[in-house]
N, CA, C and O atoms as a CHARMM CRD file, in Angstrom:
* protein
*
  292
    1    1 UNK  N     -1.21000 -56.14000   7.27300 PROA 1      0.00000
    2    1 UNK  CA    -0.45900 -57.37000   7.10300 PROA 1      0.00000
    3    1 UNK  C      0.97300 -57.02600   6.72200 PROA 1      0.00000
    4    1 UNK  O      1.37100 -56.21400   5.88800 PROA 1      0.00000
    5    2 UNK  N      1.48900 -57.64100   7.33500 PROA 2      0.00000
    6    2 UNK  CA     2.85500 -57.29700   7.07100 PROA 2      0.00000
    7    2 UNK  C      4.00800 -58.62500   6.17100 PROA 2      0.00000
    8    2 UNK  O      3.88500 -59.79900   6.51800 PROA 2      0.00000
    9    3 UNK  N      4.71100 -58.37000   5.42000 PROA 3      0.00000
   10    3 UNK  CA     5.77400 -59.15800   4.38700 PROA 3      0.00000
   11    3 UNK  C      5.49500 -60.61600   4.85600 PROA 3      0.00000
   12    3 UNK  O      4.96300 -61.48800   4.16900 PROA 3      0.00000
   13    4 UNK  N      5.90200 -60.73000   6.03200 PROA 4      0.00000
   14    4 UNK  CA     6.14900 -61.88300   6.53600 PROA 4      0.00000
   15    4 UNK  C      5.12200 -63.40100   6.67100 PROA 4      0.00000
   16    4 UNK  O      5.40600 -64.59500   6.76200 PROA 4      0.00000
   17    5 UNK  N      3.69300 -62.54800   6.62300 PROA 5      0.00000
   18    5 UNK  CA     2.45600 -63.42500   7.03200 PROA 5      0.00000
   19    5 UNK  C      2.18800 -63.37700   5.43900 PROA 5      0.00000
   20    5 UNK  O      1.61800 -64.28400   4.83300 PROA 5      0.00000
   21    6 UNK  N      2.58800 -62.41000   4.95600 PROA 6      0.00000
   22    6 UNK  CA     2.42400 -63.14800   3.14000 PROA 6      0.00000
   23    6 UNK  C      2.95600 -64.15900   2.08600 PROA 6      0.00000
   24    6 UNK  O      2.55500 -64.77300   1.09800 PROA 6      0.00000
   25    7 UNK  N      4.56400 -63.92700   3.15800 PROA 7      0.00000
   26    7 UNK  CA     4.98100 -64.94000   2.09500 PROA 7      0.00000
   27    7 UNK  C      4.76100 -66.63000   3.22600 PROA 7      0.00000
   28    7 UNK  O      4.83500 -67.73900   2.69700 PROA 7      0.00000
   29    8 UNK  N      4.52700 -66.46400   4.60300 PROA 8      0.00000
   30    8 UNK  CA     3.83000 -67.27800   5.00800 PROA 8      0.00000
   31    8 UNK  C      2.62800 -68.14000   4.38600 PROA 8      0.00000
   32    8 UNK  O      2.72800 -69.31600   4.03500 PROA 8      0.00000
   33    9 UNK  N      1.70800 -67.50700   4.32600 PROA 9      0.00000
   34    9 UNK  CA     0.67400 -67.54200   3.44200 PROA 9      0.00000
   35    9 UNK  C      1.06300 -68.09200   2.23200 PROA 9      0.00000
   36    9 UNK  O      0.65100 -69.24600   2.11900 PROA 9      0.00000
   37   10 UNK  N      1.71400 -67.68900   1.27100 PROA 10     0.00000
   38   10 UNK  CA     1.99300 -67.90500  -0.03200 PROA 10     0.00000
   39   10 UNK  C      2.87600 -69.45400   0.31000 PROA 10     0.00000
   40   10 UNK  O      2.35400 -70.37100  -0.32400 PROA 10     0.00000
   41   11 UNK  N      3.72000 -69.77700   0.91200 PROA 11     0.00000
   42   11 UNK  CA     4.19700 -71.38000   1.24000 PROA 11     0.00000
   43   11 UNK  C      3.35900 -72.30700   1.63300 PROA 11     0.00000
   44   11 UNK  O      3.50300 -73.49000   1.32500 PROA 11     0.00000
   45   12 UNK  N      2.21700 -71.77900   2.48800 PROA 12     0.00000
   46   12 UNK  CA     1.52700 -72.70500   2.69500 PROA 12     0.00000
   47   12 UNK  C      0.59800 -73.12500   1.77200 PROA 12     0.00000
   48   12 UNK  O      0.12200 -74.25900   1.82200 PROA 12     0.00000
   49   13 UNK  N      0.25600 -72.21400   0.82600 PROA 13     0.00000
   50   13 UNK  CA    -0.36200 -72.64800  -0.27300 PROA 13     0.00000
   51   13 UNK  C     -0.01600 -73.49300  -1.41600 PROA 13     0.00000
   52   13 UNK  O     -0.56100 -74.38400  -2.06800 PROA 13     0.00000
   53   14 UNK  N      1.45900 -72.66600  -1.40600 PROA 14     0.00000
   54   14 UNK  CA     2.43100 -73.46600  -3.01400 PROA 14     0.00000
   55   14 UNK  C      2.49000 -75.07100  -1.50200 PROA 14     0.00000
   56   14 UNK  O      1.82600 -76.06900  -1.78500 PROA 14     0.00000
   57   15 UNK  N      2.97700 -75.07500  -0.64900 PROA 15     0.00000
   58   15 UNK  CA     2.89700 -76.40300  -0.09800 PROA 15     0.00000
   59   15 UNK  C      1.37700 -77.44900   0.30200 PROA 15     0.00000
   60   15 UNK  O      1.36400 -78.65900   0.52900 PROA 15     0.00000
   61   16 UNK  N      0.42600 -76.66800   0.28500 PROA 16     0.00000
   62   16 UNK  CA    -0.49300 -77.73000   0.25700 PROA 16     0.00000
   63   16 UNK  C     -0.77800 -78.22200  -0.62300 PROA 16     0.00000
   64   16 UNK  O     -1.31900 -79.32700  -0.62300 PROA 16     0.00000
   65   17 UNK  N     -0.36600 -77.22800  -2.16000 PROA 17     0.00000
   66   17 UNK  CA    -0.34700 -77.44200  -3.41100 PROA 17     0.00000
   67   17 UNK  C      0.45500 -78.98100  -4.50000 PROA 17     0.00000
   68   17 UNK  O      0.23200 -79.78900  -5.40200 PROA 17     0.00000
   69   18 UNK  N      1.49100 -78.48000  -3.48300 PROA 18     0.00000
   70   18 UNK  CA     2.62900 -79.62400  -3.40000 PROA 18     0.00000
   71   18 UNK  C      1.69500 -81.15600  -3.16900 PROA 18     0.00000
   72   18 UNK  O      1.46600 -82.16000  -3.84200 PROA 18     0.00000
   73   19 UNK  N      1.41000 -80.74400  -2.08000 PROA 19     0.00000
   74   19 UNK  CA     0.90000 -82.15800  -1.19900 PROA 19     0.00000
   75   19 UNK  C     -0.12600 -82.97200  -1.80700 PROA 19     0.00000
   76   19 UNK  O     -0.30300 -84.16900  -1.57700 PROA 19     0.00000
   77   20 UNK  N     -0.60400 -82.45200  -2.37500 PROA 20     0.00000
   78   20 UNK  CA    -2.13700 -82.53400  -3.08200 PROA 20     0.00000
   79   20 UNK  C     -1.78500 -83.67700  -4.41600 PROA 20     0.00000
   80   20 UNK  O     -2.12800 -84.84500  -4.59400 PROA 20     0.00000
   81   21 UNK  N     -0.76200 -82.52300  -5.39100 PROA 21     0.00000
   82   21 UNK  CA    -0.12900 -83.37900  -6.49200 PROA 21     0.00000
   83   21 UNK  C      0.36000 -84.78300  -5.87700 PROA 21     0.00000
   84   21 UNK  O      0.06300 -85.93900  -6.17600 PROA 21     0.00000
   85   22 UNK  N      1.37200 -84.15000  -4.73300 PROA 22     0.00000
   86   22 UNK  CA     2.36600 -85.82800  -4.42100 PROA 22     0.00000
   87   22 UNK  C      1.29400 -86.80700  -3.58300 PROA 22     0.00000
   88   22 UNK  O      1.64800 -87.98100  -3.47800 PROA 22     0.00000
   89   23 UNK  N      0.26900 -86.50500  -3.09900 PROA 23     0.00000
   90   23 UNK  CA    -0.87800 -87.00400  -3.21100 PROA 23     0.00000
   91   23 UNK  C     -1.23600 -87.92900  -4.27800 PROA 23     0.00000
   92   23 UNK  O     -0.87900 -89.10200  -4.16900 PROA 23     0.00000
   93   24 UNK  N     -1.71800 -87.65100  -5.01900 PROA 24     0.00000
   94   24 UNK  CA    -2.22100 -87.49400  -6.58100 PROA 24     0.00000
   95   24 UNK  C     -1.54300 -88.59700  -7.20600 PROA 24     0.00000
   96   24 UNK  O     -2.08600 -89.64600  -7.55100 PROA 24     0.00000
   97   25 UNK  N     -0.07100 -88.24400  -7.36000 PROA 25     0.00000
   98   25 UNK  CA     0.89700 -89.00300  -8.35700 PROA 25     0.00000
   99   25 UNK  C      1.35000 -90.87100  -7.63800 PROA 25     0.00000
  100   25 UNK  O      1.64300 -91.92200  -8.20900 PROA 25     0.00000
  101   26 UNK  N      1.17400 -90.43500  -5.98600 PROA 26     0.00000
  102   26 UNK  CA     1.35000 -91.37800  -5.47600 PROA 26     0.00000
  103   26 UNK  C      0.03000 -92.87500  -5.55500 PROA 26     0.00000
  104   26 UNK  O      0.08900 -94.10400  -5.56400 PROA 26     0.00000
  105   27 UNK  N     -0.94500 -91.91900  -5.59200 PROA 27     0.00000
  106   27 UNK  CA    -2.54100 -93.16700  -6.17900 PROA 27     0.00000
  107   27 UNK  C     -2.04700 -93.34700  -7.23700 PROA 27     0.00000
  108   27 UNK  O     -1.39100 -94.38000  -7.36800 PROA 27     0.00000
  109   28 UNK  N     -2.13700 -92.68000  -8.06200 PROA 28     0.00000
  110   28 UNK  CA    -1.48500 -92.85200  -9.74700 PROA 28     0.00000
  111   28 UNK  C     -0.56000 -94.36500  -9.93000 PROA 28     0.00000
  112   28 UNK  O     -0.69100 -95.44000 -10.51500 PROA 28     0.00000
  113   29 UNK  N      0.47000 -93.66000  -8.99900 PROA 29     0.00000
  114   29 UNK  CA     1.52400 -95.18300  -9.10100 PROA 29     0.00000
  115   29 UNK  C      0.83200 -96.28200  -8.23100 PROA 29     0.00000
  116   29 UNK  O      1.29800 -97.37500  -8.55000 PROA 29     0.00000
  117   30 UNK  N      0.30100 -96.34300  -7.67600 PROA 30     0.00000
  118   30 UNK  CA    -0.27700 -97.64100  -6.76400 PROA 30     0.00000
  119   30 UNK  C     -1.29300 -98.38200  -7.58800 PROA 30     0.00000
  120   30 UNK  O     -1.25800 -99.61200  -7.55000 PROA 30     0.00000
  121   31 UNK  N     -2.46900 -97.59300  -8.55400 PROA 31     0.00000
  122   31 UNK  CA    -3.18700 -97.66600  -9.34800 PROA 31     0.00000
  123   31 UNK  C     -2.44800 -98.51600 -10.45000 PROA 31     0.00000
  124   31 UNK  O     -2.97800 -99.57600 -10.78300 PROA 31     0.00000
  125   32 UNK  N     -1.34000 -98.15700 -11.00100 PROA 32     0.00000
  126   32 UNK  CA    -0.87000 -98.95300 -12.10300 PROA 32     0.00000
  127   32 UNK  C     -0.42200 -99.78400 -11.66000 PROA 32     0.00000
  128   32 UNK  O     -0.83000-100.81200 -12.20100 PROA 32     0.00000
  129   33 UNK  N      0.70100-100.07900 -10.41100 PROA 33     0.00000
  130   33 UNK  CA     1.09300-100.93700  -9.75700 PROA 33     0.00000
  131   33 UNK  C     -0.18400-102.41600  -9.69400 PROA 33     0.00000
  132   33 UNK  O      0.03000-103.62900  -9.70600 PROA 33     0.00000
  133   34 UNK  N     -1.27500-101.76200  -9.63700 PROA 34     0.00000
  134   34 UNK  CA    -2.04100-102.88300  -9.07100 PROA 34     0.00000
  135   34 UNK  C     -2.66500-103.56400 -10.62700 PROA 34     0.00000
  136   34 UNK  O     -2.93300-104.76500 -10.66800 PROA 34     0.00000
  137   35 UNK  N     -2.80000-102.94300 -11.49400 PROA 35     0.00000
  138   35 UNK  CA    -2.84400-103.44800 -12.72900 PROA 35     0.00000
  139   35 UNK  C     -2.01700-104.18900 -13.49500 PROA 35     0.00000
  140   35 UNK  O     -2.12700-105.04500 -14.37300 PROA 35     0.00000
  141   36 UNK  N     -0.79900-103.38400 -12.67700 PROA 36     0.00000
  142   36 UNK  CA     0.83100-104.71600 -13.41000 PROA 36     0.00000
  143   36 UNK  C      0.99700-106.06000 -12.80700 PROA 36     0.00000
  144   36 UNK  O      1.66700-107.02600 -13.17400 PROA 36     0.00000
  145   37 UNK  N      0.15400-105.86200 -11.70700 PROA 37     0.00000
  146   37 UNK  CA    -0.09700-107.88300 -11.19200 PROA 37     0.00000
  147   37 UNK  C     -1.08600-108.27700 -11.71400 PROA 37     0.00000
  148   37 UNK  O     -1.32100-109.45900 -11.46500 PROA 37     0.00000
  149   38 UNK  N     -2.12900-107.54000 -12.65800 PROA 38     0.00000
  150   38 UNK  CA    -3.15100-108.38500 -13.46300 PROA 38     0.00000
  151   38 UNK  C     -2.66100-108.90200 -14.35900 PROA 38     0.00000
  152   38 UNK  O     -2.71500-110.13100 -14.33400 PROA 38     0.00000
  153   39 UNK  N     -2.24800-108.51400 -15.06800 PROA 39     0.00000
  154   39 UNK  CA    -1.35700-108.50000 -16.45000 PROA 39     0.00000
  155   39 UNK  C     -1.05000-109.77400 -16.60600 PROA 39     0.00000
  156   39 UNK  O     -1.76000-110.08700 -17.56200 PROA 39     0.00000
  157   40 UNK  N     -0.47100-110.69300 -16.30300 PROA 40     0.00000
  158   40 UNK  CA    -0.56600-112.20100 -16.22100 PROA 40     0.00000
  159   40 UNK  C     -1.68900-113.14200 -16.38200 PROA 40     0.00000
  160   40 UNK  O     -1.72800-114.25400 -16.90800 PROA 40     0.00000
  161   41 UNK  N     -2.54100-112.47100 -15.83600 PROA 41     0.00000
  162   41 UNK  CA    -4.07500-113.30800 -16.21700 PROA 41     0.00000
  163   41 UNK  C     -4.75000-112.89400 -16.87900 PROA 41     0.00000
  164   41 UNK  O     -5.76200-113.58500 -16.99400 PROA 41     0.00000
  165   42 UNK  N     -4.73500-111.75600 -17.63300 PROA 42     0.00000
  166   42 UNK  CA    -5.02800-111.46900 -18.85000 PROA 42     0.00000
  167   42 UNK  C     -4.56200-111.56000 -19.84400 PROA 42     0.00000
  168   42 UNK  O     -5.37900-111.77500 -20.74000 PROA 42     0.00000
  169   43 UNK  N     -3.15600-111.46800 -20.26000 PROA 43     0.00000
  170   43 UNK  CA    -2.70900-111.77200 -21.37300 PROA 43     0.00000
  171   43 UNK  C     -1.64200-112.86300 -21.65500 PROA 43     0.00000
  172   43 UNK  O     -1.05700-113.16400 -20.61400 PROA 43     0.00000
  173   44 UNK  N     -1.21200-113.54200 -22.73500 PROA 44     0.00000
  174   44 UNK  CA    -0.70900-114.64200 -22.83200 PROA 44     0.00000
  175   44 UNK  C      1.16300-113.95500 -22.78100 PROA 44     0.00000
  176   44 UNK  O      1.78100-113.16800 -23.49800 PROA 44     0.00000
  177   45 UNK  N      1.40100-114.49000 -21.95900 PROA 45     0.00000
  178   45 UNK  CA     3.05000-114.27400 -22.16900 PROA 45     0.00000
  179   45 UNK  C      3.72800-114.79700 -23.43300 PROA 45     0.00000
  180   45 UNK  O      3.55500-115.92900 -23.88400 PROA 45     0.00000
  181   46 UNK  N      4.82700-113.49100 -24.16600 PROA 46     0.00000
  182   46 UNK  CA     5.39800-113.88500 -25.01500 PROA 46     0.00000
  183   46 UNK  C      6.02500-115.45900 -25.45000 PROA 46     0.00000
  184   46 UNK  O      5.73600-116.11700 -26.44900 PROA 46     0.00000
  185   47 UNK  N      6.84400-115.75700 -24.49300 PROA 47     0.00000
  186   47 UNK  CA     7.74500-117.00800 -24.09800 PROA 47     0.00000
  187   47 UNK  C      6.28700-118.42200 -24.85100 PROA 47     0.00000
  188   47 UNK  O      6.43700-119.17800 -25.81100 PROA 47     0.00000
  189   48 UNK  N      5.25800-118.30100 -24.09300 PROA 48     0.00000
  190   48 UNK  CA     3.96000-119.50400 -24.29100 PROA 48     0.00000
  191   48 UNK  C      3.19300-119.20600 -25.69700 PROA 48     0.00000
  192   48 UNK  O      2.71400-120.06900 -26.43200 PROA 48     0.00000
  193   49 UNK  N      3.18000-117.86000 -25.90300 PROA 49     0.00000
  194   49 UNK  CA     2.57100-117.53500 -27.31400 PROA 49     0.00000
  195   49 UNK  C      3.84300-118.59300 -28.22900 PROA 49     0.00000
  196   49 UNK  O      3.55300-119.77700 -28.39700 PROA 49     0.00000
  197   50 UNK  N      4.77400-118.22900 -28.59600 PROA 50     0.00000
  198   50 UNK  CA     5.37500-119.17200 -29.40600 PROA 50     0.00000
  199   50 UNK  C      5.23300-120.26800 -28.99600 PROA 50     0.00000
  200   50 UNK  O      4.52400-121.01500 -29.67100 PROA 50     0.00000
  201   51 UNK  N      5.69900-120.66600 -28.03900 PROA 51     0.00000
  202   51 UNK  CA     5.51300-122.38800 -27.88100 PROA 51     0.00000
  203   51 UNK  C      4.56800-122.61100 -28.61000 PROA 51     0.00000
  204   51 UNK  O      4.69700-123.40500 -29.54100 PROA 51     0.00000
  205   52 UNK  N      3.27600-121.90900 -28.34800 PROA 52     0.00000
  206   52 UNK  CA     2.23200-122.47000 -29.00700 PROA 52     0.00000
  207   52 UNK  C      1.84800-122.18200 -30.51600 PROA 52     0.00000
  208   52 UNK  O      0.81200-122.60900 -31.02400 PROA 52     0.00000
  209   53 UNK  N      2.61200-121.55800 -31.05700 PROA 53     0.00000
  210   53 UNK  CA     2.72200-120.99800 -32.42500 PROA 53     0.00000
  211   53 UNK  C      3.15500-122.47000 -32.76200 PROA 53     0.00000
  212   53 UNK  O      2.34200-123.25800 -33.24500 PROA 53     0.00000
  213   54 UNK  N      4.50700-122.83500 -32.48500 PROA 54     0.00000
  214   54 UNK  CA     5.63900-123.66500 -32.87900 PROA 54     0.00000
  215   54 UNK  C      4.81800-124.87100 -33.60800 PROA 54     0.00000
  216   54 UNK  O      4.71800-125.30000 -34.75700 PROA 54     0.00000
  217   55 UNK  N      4.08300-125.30700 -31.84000 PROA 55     0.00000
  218   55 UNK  CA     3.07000-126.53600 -31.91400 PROA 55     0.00000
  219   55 UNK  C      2.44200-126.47200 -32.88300 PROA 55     0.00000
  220   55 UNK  O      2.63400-127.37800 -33.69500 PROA 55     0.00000
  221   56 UNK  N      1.28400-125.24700 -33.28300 PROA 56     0.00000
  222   56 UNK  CA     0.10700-125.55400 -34.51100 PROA 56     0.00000
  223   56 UNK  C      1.07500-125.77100 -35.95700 PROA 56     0.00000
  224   56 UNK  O      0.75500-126.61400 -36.79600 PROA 56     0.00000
  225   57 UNK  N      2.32500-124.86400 -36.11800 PROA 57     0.00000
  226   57 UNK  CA     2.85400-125.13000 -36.92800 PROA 57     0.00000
  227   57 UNK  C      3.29800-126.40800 -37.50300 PROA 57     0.00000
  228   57 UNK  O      3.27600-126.72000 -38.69300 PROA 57     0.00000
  229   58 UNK  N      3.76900-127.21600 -36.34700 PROA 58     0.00000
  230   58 UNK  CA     3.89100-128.53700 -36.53800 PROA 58     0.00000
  231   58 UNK  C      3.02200-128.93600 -37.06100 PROA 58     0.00000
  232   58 UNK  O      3.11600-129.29300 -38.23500 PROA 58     0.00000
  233   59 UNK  N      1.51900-129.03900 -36.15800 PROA 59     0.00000
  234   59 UNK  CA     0.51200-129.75400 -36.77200 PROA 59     0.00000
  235   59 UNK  C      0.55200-129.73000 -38.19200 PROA 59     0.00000
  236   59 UNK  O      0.78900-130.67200 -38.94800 PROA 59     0.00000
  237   60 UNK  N      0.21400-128.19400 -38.55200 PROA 60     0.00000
  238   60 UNK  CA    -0.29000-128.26700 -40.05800 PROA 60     0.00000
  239   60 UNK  C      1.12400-128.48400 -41.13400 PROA 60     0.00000
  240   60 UNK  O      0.95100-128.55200 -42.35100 PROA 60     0.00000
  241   61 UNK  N      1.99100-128.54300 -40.74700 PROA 61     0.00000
  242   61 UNK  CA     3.19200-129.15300 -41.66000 PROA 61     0.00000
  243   61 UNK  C      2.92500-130.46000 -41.98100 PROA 61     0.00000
  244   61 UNK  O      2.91800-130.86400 -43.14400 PROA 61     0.00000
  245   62 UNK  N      2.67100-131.25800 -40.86800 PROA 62     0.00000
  246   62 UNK  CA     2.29500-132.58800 -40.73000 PROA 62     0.00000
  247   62 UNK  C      0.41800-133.26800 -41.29700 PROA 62     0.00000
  248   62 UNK  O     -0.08100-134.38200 -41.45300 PROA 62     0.00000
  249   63 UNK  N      0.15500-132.48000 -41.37200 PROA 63     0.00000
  250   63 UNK  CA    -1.00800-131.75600 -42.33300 PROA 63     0.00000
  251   63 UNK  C     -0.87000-131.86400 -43.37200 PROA 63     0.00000
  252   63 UNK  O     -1.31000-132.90400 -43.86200 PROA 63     0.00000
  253   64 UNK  N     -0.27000-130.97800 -44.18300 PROA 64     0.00000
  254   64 UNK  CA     0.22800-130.30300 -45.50900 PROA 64     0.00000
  255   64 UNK  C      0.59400-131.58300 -46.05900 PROA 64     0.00000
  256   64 UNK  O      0.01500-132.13000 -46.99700 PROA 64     0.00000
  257   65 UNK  N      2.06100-132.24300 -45.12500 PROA 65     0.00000
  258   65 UNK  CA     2.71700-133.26700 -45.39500 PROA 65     0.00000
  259   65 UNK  C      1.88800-134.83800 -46.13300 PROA 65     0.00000
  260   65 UNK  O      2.35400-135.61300 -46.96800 PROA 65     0.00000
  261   66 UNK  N      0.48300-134.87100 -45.40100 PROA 66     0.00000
  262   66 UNK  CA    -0.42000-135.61100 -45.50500 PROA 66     0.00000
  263   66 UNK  C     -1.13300-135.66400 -46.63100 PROA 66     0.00000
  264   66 UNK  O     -1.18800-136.60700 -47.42100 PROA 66     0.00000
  265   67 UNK  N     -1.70000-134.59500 -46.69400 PROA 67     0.00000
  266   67 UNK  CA    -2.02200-134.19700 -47.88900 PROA 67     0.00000
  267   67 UNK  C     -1.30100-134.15100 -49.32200 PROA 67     0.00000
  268   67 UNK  O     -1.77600-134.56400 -50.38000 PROA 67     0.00000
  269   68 UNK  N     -0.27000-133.66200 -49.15600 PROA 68     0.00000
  270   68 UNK  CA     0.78100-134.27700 -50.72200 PROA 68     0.00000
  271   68 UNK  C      1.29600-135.43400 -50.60600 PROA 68     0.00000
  272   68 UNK  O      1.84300-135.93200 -51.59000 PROA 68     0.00000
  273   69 UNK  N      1.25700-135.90800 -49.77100 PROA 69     0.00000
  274   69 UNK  CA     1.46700-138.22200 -49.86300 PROA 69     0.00000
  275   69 UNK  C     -0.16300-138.49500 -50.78700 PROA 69     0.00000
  276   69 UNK  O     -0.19800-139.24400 -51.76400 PROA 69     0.00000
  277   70 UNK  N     -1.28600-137.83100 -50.32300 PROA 70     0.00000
  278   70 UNK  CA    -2.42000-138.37100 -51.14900 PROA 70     0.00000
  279   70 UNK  C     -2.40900-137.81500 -52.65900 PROA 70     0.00000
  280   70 UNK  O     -2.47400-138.61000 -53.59600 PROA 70     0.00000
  281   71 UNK  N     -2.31100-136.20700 -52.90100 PROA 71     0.00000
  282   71 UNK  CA    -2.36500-136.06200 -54.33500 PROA 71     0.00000
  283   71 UNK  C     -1.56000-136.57800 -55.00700 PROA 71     0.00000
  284   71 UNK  O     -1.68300-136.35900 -56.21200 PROA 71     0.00000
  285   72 UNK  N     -0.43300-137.44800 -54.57800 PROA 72     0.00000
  286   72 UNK  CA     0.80000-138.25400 -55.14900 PROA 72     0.00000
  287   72 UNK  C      0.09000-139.46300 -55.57700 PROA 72     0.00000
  288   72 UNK  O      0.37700-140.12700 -56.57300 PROA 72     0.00000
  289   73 UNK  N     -0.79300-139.68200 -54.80500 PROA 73     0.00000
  290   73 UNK  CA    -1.10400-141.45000 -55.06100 PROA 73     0.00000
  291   73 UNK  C     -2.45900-141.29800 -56.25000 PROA 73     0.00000
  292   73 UNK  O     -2.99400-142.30700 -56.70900 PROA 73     0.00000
């Protein structure tokens, strides 16, 4: 064998090697990709979590509020 069919050899390896990873990394990203469009129907978006904080808060102010008009009387 001579120099040439070795380092032949040796590229095609470090390159299938290559291919394999960028293979690899490319499912990887498609994989998360496809989980970052779930993400909405599983969890409550910041922006609606408060709104809805805001709301119960109201309630029980208006609550609270109720309640010390009666221990007054």
């Amino acid at each position: 064998m001579d120099q040439q069919t070795l380092i032949n050899i040796a590229f095609g390896v470090a390159g299938a090697f290559g291919g394999w990873i960028l293979n690899s990394l490319s499912r990887s990203i498609i994989r998360i990709e496809d989980r970052m469009t779930e993400l909405p129907l599983q969890y409550v978006a910041r922006d609606d979590y408060r709104a809805d904080i805001a709301d119960i808060k109201g309630m029980l102010a208006r609550i609270f509020d109720k309640l010390d008009n009666k221990v007054d009387k």
